[in-house]
N, C-alpha and C positions, 0 to 999 in steps of 0.2 A: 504494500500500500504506500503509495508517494501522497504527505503531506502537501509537500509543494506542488501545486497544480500549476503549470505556465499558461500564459495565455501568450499563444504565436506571433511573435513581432516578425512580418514578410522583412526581404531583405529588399525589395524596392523603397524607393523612396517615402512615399504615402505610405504616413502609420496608420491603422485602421482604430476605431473607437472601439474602447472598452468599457461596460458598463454603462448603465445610463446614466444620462443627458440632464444635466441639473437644470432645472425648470427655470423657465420664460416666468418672474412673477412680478410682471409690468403690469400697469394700472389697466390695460386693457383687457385682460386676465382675473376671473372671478374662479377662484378653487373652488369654490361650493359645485358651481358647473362642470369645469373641471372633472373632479375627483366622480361626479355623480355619472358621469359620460363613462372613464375609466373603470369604474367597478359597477354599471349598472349590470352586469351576469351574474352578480351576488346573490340577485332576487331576494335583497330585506333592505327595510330603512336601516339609512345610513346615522352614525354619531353628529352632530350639526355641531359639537363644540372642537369635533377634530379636523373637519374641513373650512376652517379659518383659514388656518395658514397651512399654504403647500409645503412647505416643508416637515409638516406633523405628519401628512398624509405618506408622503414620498418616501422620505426615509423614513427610518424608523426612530423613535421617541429614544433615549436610554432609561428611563424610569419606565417605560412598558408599555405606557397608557396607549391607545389608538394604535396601537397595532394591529389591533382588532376592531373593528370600525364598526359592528352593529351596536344599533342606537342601545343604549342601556347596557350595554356591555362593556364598553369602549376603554373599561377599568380593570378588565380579568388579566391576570397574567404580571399586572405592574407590582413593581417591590414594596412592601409593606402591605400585600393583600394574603388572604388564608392558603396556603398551598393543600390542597385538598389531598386526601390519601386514598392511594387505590382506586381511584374511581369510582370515589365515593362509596367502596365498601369499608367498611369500619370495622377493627376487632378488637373495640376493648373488651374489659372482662361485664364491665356493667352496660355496655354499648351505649356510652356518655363518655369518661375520660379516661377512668383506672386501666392499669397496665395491665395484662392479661398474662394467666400466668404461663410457666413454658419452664425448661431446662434450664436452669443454673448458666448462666451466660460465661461465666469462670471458668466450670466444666469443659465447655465448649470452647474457649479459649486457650484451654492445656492441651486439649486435644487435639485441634489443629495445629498450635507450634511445637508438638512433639512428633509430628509425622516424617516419617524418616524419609520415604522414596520421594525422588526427583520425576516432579511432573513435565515435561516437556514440550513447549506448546509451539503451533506451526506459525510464529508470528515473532517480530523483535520485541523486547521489553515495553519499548517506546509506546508500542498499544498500549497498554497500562496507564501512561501519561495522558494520554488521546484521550482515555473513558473518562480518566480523573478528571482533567479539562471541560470536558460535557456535563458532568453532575456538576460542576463547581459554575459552570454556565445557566444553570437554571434552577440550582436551587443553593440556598443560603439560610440555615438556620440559627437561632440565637438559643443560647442555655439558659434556661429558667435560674432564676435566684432564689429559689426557694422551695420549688419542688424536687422533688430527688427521687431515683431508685434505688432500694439499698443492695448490694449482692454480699453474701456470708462466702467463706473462704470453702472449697469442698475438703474433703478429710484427708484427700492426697495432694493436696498444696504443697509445692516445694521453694516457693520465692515467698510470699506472704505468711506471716504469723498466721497460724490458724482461728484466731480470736480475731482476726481482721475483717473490717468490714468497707468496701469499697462502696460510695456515694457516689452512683453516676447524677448528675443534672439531666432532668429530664427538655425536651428540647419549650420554649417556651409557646405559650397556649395564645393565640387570636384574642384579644379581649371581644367578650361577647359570647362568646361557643363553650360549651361543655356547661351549658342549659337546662338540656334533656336529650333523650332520645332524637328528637327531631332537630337536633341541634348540637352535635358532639362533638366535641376537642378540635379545631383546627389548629394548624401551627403556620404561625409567621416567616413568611418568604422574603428575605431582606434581597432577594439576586429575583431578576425578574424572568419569569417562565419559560421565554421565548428562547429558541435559538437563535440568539443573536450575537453572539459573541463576546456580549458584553465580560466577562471575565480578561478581556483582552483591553475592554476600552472602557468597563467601568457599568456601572447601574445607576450612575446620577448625573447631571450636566457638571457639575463641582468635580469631581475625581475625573472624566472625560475631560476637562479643560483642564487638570496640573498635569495629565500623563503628556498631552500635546508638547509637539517642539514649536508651533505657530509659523512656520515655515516648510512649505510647499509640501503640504498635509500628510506629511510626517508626525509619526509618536519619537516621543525621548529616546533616544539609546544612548549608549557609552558603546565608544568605537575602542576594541583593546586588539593591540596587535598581537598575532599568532605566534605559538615559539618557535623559533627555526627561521623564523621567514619576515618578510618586511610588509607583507601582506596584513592589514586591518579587518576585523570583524563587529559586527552589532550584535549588542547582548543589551539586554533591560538592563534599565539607567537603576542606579539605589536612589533610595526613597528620600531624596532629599528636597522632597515636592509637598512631603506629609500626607500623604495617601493612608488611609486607615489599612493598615498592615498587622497580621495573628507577627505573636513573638512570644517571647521564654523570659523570665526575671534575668535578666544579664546580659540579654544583649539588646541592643538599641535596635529603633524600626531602622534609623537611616543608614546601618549596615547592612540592612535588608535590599532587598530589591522590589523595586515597586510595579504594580502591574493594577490590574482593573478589580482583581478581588483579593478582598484581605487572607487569602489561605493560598498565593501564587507560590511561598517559601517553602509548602509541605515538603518537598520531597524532589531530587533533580531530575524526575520523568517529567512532574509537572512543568516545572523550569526549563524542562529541554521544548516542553511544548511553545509554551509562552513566546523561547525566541524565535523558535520557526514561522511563530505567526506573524511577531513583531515585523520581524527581516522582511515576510513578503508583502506585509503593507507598504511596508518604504518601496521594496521594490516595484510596487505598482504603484504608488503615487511619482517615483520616476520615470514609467511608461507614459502614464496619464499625464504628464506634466509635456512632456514631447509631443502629445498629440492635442496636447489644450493650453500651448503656453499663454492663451492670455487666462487663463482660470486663475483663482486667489486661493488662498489656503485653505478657505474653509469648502468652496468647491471640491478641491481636490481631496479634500480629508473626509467630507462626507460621502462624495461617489465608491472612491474606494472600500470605506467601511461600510457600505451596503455591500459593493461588492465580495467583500471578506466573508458576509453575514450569510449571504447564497453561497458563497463554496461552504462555508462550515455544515450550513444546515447537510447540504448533501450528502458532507462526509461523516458526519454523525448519524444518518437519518438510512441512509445505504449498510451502515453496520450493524442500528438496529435492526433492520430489516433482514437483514442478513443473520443474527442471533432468531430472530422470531420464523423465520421458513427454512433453516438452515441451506442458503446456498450462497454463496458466493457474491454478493448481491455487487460490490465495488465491482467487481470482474465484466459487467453487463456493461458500463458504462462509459 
């Protein structure tokens, strides 16, 4: 599986367009019309507070809103709304909030990292980043302050005192839910639904404007030369932007590296994703900039990040697709 998807630059002269066309939104120009022209195959009313302005409609929002355009919906999916579970099937124990009971979760975690055989799977590690990248793309939860699950130690503990008892936080509740039945525990979605990449570019317009370089619609990197070689490379900038960045008691966020969601440091799969993405924005805001040098930054910065947004969906949406039918589903395309 090639993360990096090219888009074919001919070697004639004429560069051909990539990506759409940042809208005409001159006075002669009414979006309501517009947009109602463009999606009238929807066949539903449309959101009337999201076709103000074209650029709500066109690209997409990074708080989530109007991504979805039916009228009274126009809110599902954006960050700080209930992330529903299952499909709205629910298993608590009271089918309201309580945990339900199951296996010792302890248990189950001795026993998986005591397993000796080497599983070996027909993929590079880097998939693993890939998947992490997509969960951390659409959803985002916060720890409850005050509720807790408790787990007791099993009898064949060999790292914890057996009198030990581990306090998970449970994730925290939607205010308003776990009411009743008819109304049971949702949890808060701080990263907004959509495949949109925002873990690359952020979940709010404040984190999406300190990642920006504000020149020729590039994000931040640190250019660090290779070893051996005189040759320069982009890696994510550190966080000396203040980007709400996960960290440890000892080290500081602005040693970190900063990216669009605060858990981009987990682990160097994730990290390995992050710059592959970064690098090919820039790279195709240098295509785009060839083929639209009178375009401004922010042209160039929001074409591209749509464009980013459609290759992502594919390549997350072609792998799902491909775990749920088992075949090959990348291979088809």
């Amino acid at each position: 599986m090639r993360l990096h998807f090219l888009i074919a630059t001919p070697q004639r002269p004429v560069i051909p367009v990539i990506g759409p066309q940042v809208p005409d939104q001159g006075p002669d120009n009414d979006p309501k019309v517009e947009a109602s022209l463009l999606f009238r195959s929807l066949n539903y009313e449309l959101e009337p507070d999201c076709l103000r302005n074209k650029s709500t409609w066109w690209f997409r929002t990074y708080e989530g809103h109007c991504n979805w355009l039916k009228r009274g919906e126009s809110g599902e999916g954006s960050i700080g709304s209930a992330r529903p579970r299952d499909y709205q099937q629910y298993t608590y124990a009271d089918d309201i909030s309580k945990p339900r009971e199951g296996p010792n979760p302890r248990v189950i975690s001795n026993a998986f990292f005591k397993r000796k055989k080497t599983i070996y799977y027909g993929h590079t590690a880097l998939l693993l980043g890939l998947i992490e990248f997509i969960m951390h793309d659409v959803t985002y939860s916060r720890d409850s302050i005050d509720d807790f699950i408790e787990v007791p130690m099993p009898e064949d503990e060999e790292v914890f005192s057996i009198n030990t008892t581990l306090r998970v936080p449970r994730t925290a509740a939607m205010p308003g839910t776990s009411t009743s039945r008819s109304n049971p525990r949702e949890n808060i979605n701080m990263a907004t639904t959509w495949l949109d990449i925002s873990s690359l570019y952020g979940s709010t317009t404040d984190i999406a404007h300190r990642l920006r370089s504000k020149v020729d619609g590039k994000l931040l990197t640190q250019e660090v030369q290779s070893p051996g070689t005189r040759a320069k490379a982009s890696y994510l900038p550190f966080n000396t932007m203040g980007v709400p960045t996960n960290t440890r008691p000892g080290v500081e966020p602005e040693g970190l590296f900063a990216g669009g969601d605060p858990r981009t440091n987990e682990d160097w799969l994730l990290l390995g994703i992050h710059t592959l993405l970064i690098r090919e924005h820039n790279r195709l805001c240098d295509i785009l900039k060839k083929q639209k040098p009178g375009w401004d930054d922010e042209q160039l910065y929001q074409t591209v990040r749509l464009v980013m947004s459609a290759k992502h969906g594919l390549i997350a949406n072609a792998y799902q697709n491909g775990l749920l039918d088992g075949e090959d589903t990348m291979a088809k395309r």
